[in-house]
N, C-alpha and C positions, 0 to 999 in steps of 0.2 A: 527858797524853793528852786528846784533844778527847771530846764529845761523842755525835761522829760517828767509827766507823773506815770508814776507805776501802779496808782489803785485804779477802778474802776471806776469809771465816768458813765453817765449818760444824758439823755439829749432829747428833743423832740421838735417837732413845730410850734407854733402858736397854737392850732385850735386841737391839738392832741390827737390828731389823726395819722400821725407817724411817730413814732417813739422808740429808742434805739441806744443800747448797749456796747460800751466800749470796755474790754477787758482785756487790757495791757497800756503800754504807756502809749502816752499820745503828745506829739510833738509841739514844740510851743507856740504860741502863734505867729504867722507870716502876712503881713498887708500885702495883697496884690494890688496893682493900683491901674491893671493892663484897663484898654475900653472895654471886655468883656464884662469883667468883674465889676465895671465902674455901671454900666447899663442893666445888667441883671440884679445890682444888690443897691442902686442906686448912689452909691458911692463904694470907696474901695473895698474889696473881698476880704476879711478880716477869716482865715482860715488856720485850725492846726490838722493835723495828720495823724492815721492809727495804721497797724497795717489791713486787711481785709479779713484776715483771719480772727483780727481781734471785736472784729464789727458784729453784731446781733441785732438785728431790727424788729424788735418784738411787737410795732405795730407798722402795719402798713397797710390802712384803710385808706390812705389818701397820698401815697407816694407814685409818683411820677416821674420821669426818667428825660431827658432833651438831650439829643445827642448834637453838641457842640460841631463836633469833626468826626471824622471815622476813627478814633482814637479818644477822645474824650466826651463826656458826658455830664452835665449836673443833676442832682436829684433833687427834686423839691416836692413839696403839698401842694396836688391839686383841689384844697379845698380853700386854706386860705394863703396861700400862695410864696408860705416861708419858703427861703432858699436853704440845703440842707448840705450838700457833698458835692463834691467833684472829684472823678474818676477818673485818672490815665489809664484806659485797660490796659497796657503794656506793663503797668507797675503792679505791685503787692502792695498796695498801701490807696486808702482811699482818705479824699481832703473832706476834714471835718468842719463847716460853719461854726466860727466859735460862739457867735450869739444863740446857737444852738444848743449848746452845752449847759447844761444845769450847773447852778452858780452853786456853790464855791467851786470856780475851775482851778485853781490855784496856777492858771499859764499866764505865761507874758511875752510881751510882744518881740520876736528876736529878729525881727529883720523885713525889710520891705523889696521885693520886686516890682521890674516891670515899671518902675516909678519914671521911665520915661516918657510913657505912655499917660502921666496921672492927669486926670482934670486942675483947670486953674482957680477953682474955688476954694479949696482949702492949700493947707502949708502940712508937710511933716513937719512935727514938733518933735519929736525924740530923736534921739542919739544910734538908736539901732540899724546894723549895715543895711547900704541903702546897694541897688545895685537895678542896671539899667533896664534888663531884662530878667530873665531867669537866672537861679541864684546858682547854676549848674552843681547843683551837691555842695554848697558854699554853706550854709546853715546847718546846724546842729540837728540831727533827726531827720535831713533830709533824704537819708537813704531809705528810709519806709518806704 
């Protein structure tokens, strides 16, 4: 399996009150490991990417929006409280929670940022580039 998948994915929260379509390929997954990531998802942000245009949110009874910065935002359920997207508005391309993704995702983990920031309770164990901050377009698909 590449990367990149090319069929159609989809995704939701826990309690089914956001549910949401991805139709185009979606990038493979990235661990952030920054303190945002590491506080909001309780440890690191396990994230892939789609662009915006391939995104459909076919439910959103319980989606919620927090704007991080004036530039970025997470989206999550405010019903039971799953973490869902994160948004650079500047970009076309919106971050996908991969635990959000309906199993078989067939992604893998290609790379970790920000892992100078990680908490000291766990260890990366893989092999996948590791890099200090942001991966500036160093990853595969990260021009979504």
């Amino acid at each position: 399996m590449t990367e990149e998948q090319t069929s159609s994915a989809s995704g939701g929260c826990y309690c089914g009150a956001v549910r949401y379509e991805i139709r185009g390929p979606l990038r493979g997954v990235v661990d952030c490991h920054c303190s945002q990531c590491t506080r909001l998802n309780g440890h690191f942000g396990a994230h892939s990417k789609a662009r915006k245009s391939d995104l459909a949110i076919t439910r959103d009874a319980g989606l919620a929006w927090f704007d991080i910065t004036d530039v970025a935002r997470r989206g999550f359920c405010r019903r039971c409280g799953s973490p869902l997207f994160w948004e650079n508005r500047r970009q076309d391309a919106m971050g996908i929670v991969a635990g959000s993704l309906d199993a078989p995702t067939g992604l893998r983990t290609i790379g970790h940022i920000f892992v100078a920031d990680k908490a000291d309770f766990y260890e990366i164990a893989d092999d996948a580039p590791r890099f200090a901050g942001s991966s500036e377009g160093g990853l595969e698909g990260d021009y979504l």
